[in-house]
MMTF fields as JSON, N, C-alpha, C and O atoms, coordinates in Angstrom:
{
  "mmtfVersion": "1.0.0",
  "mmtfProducer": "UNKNOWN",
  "numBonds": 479,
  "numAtoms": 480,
  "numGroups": 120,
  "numChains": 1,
  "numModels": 1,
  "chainsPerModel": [1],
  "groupsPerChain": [120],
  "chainIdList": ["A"],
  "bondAtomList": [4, 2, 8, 6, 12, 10, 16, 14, 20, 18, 24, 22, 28, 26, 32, 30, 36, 34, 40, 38, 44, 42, 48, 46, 52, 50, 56, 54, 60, 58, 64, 62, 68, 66, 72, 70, 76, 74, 80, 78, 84, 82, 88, 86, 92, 90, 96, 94, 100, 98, 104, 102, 108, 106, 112, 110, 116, 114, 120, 118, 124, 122, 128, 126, 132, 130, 136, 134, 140, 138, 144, 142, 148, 146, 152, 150, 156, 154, 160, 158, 164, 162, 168, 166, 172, 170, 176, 174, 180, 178, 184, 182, 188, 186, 192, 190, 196, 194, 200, 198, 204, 202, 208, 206, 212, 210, 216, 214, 220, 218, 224, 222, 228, 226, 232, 230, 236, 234, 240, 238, 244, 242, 248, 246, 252, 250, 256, 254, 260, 258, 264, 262, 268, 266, 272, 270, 276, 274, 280, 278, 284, 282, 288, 286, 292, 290, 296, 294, 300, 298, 304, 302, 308, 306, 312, 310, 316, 314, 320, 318, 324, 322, 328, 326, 332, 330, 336, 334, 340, 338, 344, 342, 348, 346, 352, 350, 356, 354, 360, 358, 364, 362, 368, 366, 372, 370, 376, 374, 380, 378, 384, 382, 388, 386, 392, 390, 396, 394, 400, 398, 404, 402, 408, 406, 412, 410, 416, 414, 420, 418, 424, 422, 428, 426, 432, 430, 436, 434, 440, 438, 444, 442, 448, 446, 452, 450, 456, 454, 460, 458, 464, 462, 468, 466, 472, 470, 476, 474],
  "bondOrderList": [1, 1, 1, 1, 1, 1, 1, 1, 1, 1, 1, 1, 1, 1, 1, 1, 1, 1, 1, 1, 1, 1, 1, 1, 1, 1, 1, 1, 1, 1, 1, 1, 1, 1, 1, 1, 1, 1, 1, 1, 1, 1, 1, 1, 1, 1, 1, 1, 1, 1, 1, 1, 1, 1, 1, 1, 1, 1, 1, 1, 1, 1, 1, 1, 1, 1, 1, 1, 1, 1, 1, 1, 1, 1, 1, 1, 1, 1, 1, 1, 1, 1, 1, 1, 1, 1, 1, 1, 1, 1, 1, 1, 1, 1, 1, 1, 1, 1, 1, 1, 1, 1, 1, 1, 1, 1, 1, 1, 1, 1, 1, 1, 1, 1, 1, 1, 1, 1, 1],
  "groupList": [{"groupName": "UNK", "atomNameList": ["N", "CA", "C", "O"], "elementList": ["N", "C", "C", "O"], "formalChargeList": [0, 0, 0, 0], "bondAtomList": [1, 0, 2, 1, 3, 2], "bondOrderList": [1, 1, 2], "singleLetterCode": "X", "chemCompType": "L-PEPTIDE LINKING"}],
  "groupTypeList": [0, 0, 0, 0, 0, 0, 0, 0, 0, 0, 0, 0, 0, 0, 0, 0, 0, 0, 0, 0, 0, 0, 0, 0, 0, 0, 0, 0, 0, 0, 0, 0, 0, 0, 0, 0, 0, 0, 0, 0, 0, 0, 0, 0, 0, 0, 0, 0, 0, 0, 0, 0, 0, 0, 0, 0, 0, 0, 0, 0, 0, 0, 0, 0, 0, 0, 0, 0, 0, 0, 0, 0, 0, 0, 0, 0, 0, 0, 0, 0, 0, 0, 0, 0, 0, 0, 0, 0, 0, 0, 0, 0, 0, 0, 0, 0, 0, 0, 0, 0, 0, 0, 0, 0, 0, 0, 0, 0, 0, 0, 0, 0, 0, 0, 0, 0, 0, 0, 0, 0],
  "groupIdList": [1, 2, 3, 4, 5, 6, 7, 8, 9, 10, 11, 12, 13, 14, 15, 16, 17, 18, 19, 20, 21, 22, 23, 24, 25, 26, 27, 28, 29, 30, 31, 32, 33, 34, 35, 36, 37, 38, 39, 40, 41, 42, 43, 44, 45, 46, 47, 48, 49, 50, 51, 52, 53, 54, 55, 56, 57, 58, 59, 60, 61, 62, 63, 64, 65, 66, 67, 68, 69, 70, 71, 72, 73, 74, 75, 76, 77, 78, 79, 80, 81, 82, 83, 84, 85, 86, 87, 88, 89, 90, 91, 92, 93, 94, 95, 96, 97, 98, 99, 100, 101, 102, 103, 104, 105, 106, 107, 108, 109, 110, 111, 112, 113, 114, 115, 116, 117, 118, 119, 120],
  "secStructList": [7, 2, 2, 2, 2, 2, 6, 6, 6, 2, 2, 2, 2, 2, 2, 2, 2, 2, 2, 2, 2, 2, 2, 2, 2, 2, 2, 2, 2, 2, 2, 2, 2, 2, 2, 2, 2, 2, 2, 2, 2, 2, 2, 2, 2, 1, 7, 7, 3, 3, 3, 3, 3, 3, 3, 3, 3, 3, 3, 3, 3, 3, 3, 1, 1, 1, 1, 1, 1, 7, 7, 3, 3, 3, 3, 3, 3, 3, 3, 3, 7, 6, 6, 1, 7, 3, 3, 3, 7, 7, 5, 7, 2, 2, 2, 2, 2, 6, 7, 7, 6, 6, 7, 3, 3, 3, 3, 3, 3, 3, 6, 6, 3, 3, 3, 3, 3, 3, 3, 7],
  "xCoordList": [0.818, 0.0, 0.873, 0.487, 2.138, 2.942, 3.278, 3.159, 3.67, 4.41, 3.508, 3.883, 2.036, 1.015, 0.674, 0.165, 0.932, 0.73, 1.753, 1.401, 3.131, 4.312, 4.102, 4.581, 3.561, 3.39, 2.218, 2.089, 1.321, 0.565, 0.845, 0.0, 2.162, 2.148, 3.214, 3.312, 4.273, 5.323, 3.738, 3.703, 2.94, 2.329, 1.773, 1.762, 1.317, 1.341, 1.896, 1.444, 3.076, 3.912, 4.384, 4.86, 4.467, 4.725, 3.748, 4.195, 2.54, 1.555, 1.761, 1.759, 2.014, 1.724, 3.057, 2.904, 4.185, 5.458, 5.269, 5.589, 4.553, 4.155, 3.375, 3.674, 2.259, 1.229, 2.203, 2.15, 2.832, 3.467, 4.248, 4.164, 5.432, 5.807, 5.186, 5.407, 4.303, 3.489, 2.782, 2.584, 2.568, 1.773, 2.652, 2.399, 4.038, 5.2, 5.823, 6.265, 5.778, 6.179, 5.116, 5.365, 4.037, 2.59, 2.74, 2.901, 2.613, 2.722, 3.732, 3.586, 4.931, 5.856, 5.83, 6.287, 5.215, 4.879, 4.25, 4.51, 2.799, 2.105, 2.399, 2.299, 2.81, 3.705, 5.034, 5.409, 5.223, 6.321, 5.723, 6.323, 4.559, 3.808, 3.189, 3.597, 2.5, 1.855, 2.591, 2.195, 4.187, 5.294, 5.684, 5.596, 6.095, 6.198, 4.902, 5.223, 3.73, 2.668, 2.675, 3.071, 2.268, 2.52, 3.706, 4.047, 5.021, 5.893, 5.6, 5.362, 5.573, 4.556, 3.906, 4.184, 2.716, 1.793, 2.14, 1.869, 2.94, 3.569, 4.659, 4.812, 5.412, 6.528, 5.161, 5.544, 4.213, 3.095, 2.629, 2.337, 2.6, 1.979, 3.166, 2.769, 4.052, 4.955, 5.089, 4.661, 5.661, 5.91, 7.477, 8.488, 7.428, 9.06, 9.777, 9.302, 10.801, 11.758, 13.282, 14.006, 13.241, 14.704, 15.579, 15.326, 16.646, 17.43, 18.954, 19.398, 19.567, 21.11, 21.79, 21.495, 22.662, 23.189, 24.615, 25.31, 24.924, 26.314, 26.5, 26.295, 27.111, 27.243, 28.056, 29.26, 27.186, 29.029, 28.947, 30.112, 28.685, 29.441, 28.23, 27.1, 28.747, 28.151, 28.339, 29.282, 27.054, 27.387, 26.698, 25.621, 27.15, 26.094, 26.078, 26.941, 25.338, 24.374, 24.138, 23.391, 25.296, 24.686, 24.152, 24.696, 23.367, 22.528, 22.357, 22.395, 22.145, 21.639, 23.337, 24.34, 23.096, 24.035, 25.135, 25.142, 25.919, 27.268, 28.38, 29.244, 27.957, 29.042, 28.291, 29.052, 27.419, 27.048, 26.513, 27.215, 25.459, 24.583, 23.377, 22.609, 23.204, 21.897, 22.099, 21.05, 22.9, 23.535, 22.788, 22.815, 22.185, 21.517, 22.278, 22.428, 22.901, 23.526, 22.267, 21.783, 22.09, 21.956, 22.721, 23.732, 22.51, 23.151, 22.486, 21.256, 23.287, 22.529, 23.885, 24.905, 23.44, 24.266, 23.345, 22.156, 24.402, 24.095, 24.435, 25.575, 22.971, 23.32, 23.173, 22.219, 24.079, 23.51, 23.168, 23.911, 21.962, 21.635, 22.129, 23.142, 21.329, 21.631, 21.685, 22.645, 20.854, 19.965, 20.869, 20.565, 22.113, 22.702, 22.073, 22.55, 20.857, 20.272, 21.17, 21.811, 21.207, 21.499, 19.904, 19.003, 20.013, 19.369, 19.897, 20.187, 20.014, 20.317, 19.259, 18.3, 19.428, 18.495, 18.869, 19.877, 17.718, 18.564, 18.699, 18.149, 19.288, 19.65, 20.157, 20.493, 19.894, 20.258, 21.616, 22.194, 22.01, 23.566, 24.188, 25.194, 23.419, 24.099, 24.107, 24.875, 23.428, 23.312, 24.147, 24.671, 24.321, 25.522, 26.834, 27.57, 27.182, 28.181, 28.519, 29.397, 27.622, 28.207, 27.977, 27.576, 28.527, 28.33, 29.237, 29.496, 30.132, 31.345, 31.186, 30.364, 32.014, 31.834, 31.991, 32.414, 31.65, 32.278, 31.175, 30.604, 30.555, 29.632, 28.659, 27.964, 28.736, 28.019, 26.772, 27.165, 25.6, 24.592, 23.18, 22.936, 22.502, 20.581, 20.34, 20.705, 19.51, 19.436, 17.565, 16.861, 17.22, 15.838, 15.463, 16.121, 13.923, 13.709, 12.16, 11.682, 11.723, 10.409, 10.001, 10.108, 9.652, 9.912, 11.152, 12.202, 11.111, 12.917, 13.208, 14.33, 12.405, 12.912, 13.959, 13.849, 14.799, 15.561, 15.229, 14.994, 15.442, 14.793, 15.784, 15.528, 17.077, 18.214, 19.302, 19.143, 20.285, 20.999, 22.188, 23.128, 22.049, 22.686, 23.698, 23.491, 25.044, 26.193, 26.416, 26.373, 26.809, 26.864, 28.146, 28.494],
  "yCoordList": [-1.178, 0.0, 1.257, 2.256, 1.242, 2.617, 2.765, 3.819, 1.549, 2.075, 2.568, 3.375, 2.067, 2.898, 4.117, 4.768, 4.761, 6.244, 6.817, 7.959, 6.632, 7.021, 6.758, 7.711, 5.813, 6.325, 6.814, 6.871, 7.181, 8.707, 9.981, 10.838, 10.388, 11.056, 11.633, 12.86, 10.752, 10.893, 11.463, 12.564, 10.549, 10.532, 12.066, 12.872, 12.25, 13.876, 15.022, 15.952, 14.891, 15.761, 15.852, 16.954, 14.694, 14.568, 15.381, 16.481, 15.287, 15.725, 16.993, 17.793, 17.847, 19.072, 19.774, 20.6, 19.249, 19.653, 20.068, 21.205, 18.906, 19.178, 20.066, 21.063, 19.999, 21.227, 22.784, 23.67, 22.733, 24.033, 24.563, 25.728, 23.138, 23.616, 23.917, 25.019, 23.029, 23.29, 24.853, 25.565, 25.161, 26.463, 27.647, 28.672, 27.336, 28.157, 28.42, 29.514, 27.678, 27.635, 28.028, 28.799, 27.679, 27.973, 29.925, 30.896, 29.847, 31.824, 32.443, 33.282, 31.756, 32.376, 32.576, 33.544, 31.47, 32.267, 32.81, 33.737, 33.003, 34.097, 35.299, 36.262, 35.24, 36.395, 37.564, 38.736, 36.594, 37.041, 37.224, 37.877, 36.561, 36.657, 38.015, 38.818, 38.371, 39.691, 40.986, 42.002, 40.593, 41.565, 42.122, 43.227, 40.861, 41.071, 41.911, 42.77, 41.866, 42.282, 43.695, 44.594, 43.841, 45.251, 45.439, 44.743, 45.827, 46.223, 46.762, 47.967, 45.842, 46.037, 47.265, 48.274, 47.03, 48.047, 49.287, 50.332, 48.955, 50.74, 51.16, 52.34, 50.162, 50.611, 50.861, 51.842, 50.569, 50.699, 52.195, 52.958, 52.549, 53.93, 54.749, 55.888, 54.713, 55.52, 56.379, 55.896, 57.604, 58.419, 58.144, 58.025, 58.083, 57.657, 58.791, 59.825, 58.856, 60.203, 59.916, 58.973, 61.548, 61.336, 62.565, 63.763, 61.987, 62.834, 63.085, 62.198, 63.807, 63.84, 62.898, 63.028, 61.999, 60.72, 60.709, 61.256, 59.644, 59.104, 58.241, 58.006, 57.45, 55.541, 55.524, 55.72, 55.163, 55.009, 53.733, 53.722, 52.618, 51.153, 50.215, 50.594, 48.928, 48.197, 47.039, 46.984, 45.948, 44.368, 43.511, 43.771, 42.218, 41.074, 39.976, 39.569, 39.684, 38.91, 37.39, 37.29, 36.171, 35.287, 34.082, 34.074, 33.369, 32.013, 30.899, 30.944, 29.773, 28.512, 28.102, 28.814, 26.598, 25.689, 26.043, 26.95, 25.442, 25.056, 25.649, 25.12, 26.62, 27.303, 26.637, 26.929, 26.077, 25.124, 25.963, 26.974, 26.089, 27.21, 27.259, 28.217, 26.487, 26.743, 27.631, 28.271, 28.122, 29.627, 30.765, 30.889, 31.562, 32.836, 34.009, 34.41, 34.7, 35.983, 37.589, 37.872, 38.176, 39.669, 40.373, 40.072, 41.719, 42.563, 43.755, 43.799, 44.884, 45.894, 46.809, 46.318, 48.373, 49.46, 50.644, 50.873, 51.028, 52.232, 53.448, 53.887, 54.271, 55.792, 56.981, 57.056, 57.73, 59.21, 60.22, 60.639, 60.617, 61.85, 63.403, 63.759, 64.257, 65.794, 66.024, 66.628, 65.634, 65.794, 65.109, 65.271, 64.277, 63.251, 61.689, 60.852, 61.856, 60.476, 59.789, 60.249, 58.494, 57.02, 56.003, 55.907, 55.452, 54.681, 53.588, 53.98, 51.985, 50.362, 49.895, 49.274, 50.232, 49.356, 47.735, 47.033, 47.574, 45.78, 46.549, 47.62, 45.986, 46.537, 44.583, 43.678, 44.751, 43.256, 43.616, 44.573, 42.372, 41.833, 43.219, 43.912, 43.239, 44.01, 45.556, 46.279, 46.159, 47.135, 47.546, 48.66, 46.761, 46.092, 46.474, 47.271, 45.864, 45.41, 47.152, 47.933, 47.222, 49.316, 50.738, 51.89, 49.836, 51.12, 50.859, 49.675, 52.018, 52.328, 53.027, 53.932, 52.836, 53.349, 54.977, 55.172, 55.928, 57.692, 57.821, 58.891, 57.013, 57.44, 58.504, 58.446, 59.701, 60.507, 60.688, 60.507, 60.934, 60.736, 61.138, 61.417, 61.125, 60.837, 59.768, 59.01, 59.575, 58.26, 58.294, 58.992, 56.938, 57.096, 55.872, 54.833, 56.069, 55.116, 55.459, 56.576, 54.57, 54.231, 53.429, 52.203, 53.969, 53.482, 52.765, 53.399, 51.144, 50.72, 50.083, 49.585, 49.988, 49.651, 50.629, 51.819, 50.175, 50.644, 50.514, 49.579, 52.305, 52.251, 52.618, 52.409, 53.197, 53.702, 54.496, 54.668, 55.056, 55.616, 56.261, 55.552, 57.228, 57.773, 58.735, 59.811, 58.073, 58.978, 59.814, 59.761, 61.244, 62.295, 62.519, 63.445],
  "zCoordList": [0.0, 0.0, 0.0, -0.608, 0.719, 1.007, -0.839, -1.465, -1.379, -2.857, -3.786, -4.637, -3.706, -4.383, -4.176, -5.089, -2.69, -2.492, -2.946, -3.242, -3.236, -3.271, -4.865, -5.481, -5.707, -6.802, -7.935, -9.158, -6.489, -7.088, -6.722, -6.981, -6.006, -5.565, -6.221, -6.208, -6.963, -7.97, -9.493, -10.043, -9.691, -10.943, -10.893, -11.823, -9.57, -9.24, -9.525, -10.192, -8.891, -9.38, -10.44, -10.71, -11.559, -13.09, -13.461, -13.787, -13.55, -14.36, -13.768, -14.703, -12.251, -12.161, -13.167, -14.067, -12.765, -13.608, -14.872, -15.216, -15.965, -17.181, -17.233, -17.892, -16.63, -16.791, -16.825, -17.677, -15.915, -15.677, -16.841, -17.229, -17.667, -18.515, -19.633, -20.134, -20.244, -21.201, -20.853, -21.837, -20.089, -20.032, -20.112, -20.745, -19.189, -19.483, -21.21, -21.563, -21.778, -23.463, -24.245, -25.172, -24.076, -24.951, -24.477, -25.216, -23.15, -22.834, -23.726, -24.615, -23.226, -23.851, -25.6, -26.207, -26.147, -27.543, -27.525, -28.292, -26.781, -27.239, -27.023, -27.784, -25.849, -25.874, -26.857, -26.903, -27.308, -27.973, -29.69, -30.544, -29.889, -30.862, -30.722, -31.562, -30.056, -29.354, -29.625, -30.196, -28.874, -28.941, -30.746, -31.282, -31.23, -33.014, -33.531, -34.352, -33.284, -34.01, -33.625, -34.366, -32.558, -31.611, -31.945, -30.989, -32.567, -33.123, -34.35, -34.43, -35.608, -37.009, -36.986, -37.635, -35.907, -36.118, -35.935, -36.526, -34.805, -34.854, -35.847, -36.161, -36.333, -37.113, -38.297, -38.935, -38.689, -40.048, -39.852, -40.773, -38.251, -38.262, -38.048, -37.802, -38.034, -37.776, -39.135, -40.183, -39.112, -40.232, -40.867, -40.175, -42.177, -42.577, -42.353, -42.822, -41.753, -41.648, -42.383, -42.703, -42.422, -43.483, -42.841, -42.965, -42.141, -40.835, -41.266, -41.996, -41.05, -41.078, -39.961, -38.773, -40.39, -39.235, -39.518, -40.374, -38.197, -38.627, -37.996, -36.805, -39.175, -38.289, -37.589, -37.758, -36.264, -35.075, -35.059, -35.455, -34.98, -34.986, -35.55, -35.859, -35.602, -36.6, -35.482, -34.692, -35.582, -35.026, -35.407, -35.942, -35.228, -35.865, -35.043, -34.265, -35.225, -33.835, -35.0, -35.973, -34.285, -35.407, -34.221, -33.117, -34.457, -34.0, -34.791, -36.02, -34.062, -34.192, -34.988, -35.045, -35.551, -36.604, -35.849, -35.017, -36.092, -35.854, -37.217, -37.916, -37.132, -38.319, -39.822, -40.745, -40.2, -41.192, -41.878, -41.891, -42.571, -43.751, -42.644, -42.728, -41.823, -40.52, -39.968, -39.886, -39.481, -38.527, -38.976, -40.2, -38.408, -38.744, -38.367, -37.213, -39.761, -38.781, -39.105, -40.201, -38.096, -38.067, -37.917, -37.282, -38.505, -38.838, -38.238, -38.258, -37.619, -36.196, -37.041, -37.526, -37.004, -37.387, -35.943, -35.722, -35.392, -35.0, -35.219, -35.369, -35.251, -35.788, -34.659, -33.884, -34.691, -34.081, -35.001, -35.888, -34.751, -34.77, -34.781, -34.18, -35.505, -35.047, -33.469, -32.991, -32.816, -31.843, -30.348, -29.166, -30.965, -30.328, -29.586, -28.821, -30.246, -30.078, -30.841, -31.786, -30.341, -30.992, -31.118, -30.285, -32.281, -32.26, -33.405, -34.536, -32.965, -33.451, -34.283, -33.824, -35.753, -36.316, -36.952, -36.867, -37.523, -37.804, -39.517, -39.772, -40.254, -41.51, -41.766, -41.002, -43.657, -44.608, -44.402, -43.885, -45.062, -45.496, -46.515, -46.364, -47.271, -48.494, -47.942, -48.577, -46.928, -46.529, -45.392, -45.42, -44.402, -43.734, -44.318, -43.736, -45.582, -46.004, -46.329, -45.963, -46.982, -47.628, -46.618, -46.785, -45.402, -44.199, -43.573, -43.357, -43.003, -42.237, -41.621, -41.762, -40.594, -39.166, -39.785, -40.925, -39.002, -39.607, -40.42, -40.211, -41.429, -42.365, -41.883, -40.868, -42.971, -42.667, -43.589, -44.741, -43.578, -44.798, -44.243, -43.069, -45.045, -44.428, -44.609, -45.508, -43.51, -42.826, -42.51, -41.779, -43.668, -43.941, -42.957, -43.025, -41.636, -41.448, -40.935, -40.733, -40.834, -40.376, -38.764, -38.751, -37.759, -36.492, -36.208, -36.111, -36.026, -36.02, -37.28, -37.367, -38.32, -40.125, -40.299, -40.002, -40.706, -41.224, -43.412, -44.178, -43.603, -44.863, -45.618, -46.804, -45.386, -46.38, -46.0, -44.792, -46.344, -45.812, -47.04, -47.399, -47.42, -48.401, -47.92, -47.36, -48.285, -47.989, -48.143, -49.372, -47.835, -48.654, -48.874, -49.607]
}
């Protein structure tokens, strides 16, 4: 009789454990689903602006694979402003690639899209 209470009481705590994680991972996407959309929408209402900048540094943020073609890299440029704001947008490969640190230019963007950046 003691090993049957002892294993509902294990079968217990299994099932509460799972419950917890499953509910912990299911939140956590929605959450983060929520976050992406509510981003969108505001980067959709935002007004496109076209500012005088200058690139102070550049980084890339790579994930997943093992060095293989699975690996995901991003690409982040930060700009200052007239104003001395900074602000990190994510910017492509090819856009990335034709920006240097010092670059001075207008710098087109739309909430955190990054939309262009023309050297002068």
């Amino acid at each position: 009789m003691d090993s049957f209470m002892f294993s509902g009481i294990g079968t217990g705590i299994f099932f509460t454990f799972f419950i917890l994680i499953f509910t912990l991972v299911i939140g956590t996407f929605i959450f983060v689903a929520i976050k992406g959309i509510s981003e969108w929408s505001k980067n959709n209402q935002s007004p496109v602006l076209t500012v005088p900048a200058e690139v102070v540094t550049k980084r890339t943020q790579t994930s997943g694979g093992r060095g293989d073609s699975s690996a995901r890299t991003r690409y982040f440029v930060t700009f200052q402003v007239q104003s001395g704001d900074r602000m990190e947008l994510g910017v492509d490969g090819s856009d990335f690639g034709l920006l240097a640190e010092e670059d001075l230019g207008m710098l087109t963007f739309q909430g955190t899209r990054f939309k262009g950046f023309e050297r002068k």
